[in-house]
C-alpha positions in Angstrom: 33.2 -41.9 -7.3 33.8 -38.9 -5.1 32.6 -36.5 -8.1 29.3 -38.3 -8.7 28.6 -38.5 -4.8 29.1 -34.5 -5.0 26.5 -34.5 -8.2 23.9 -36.6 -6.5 24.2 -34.6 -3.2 23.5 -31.5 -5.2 20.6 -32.6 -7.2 19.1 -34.0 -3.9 19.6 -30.6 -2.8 18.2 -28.3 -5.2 15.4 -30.3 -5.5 15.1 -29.9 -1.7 15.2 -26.2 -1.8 12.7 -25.5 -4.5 10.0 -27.8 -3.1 10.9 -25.9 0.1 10.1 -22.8 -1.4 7.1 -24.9 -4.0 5.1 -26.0 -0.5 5.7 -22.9 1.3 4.4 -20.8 -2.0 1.4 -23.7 -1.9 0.6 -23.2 1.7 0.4 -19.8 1.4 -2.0 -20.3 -2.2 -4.5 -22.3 -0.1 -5.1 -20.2 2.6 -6.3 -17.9 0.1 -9.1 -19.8 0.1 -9.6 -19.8 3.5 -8.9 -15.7 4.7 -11.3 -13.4 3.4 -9.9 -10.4 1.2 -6.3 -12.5 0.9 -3.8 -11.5 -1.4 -3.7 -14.7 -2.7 -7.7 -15.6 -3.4 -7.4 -16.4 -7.0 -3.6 -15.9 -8.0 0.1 -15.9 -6.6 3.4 -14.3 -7.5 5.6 -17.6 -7.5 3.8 -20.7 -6.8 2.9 -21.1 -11.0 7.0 -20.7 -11.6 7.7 -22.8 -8.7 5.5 -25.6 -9.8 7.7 -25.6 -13.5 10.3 -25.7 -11.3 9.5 -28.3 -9.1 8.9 -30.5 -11.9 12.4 -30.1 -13.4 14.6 -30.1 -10.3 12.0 -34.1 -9.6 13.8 -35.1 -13.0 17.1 -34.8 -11.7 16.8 -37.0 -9.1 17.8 -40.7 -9.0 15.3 -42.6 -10.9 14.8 -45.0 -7.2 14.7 -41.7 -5.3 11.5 -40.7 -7.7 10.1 -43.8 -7.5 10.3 -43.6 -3.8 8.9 -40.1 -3.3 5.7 -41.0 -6.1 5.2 -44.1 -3.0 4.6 -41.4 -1.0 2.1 -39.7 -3.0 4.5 -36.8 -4.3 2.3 -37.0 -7.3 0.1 -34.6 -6.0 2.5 -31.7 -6.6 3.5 -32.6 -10.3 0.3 -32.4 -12.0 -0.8 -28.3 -11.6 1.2 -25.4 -13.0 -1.6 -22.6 -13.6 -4.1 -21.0 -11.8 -7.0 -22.4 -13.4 -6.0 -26.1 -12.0 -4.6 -25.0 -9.2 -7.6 -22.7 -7.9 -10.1 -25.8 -8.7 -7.3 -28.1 -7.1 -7.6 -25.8 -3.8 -11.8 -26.0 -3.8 -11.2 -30.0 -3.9 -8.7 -29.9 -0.8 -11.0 -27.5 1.2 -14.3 -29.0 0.2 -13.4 -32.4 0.9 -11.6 -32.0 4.0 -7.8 -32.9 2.7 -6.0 -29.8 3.6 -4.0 -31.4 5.9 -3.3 -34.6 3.6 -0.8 -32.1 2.0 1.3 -31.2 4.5 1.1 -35.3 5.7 2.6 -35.4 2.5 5.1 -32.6 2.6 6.5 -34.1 5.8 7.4 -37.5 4.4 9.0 -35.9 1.6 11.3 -34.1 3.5 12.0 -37.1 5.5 12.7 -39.2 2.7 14.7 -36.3 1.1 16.8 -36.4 4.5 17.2 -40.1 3.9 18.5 -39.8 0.8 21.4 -37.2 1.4 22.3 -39.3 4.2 23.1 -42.4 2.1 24.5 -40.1 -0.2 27.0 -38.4 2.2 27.8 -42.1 3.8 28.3 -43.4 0.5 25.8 -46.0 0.4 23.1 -44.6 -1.8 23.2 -48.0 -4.0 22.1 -49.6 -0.9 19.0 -47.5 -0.9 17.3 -50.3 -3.1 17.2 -52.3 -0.3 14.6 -50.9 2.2 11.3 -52.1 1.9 8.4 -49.7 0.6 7.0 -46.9 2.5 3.6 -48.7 4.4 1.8 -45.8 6.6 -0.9 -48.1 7.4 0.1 -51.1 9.6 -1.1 -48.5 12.4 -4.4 -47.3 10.9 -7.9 -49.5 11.2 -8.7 -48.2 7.8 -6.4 -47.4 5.0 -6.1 -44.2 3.4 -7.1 -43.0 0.1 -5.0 -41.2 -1.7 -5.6 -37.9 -2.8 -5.4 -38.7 -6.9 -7.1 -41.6 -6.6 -10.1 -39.1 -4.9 -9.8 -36.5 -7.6 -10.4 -39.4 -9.7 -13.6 -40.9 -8.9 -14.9 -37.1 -8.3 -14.3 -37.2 -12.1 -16.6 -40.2 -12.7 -19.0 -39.1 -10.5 -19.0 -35.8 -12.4 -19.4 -37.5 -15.7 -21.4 -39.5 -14.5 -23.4 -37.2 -13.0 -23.6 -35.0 -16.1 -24.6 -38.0 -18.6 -28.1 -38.1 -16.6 -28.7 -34.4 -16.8 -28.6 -34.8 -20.5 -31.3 -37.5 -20.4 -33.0 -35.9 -18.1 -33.0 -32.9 -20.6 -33.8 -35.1 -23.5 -37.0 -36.4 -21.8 -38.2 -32.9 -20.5 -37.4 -31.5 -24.3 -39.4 -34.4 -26.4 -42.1 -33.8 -23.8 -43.6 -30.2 -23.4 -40.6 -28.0 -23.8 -40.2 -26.3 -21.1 -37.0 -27.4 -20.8 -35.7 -25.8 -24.0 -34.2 -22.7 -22.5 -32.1 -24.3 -20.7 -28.5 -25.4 -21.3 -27.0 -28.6 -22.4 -24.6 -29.8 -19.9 -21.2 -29.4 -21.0 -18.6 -31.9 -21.6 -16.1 -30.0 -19.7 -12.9 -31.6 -17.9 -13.4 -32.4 -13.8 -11.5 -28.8 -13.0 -14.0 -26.7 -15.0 -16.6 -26.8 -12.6 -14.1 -24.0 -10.1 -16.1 -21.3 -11.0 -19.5 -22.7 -10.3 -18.4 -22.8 -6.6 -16.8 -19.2 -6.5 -20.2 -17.9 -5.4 -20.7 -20.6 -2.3 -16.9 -19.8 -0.9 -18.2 -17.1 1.0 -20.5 -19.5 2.8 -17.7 -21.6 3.4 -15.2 -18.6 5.0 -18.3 -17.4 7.2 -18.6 -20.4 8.8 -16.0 -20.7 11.8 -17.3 -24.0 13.0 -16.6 -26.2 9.7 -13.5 -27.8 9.0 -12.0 -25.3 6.9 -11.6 -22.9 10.5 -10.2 -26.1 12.4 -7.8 -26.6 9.5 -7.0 -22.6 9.5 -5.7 -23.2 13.3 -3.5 -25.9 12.4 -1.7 -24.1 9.4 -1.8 -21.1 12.2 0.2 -23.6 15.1 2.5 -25.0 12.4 3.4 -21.4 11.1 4.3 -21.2 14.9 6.3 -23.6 15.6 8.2 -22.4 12.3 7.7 -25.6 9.8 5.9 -24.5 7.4 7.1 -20.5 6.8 
């Protein structure tokens, strides 16, 4: 009993460490987007690793403890591991105002990680089954949505929003072709439109009024108060 207490505490842990080093890497990724001529605009030295990582140290765990952390939208970390989704992953935080969503996020994974290794090193993880589920809401007016959830009616919309381009295209082509130099719309996945916005970003770091500045000084005080870095 003693052995596998010792072998839960440890996976708990690793898996704490690398998402430490994961979010700290991520943080760091997305201000790239933010600070003009960053190091980190379109690539970084550890957060693609980290990511691979992250993923295998989550397997580890107790199959409650995931269940528990995906409740808390954890999700959001598992599904990018290269630069193409992750830049486009960035443009959706900063254009849609959820920077901050992430570190929301961070924080009640740590707390729930901190949870965890304490029912661990009391010996009564088995218990752990019996706390009700996570509900962030009963002090909000409005509910939340959650970040996937977002990403994925973005998605429809694109589609969406691509399937009338082509009939508007097919009109304007069986009428007096003017049209005909121009492109079909592609039928390209949500994250291939990154690169159509590289060209407004500047627009967006020039203006210090807009919510990617006010999000800017709250990664700034957290870096402060030591947190995050």
């Amino acid at each position: 009993m003693e052995k596998h207490k010792d072998v839960l505490l440890e996976q708990v842990q690793e898996f704490e460490l690398v998402f430490e080093k994961y979010f700290k890497a991520f943080m760091e990724y997305l201000k790239g987007g933010i600070l003009k001529d960053s190091e980190y605009v379109f690539n970084h030295p550890t957060l693609f690793q980290l990511s691979n990582k992250l993923q295998v140290v989550y397997l580890k765990l107790p199959a409650y403890l995931r269940k528990r952390l995906m409740e808390l939208e954890f999700e959001v970390f598992l599904h990018c591991n290269n630069v193409v989704d992750f830049y486009s992953f960035r443009i959706f935080l900063l254009e849609n105002q959820r920077f901050q969503r992430t570190s929301t996020i961070a924080e009640r994974v740590t707390s729930e990680i901190d949870l965890a290794k304490l029912l661990i090193e009391n010996g009564t993880f088995e218990t752990y089954i019996k706390l009700p589920k996570r509900n962030f809401e009963f002090y909000r007016e409005q509910a939340q949505y959650k970040i996937m959830n977002e990403l994925y009616e973005k998605r429809l919309e694109s589609e969406k929003n691509k399937e009338i381009s082509a009939q508007n295209y097919a009109v304007n082509e069986s009428g007096n072709g003017l049209e005909n130099d121009k492109e079909l719309p592609k039928k390209d996945d949500f994250f291939d439109t990154a690169m159509e916005k590289v060209g407004r970003a500047g627009t967006i770091l020039d203006s210090a009024d807009n919510i990617v500045g006010k999000t800017f000084n709250l990664i700034k005080a957290l870096t402060n108060i030591g947190k995050l870095f």
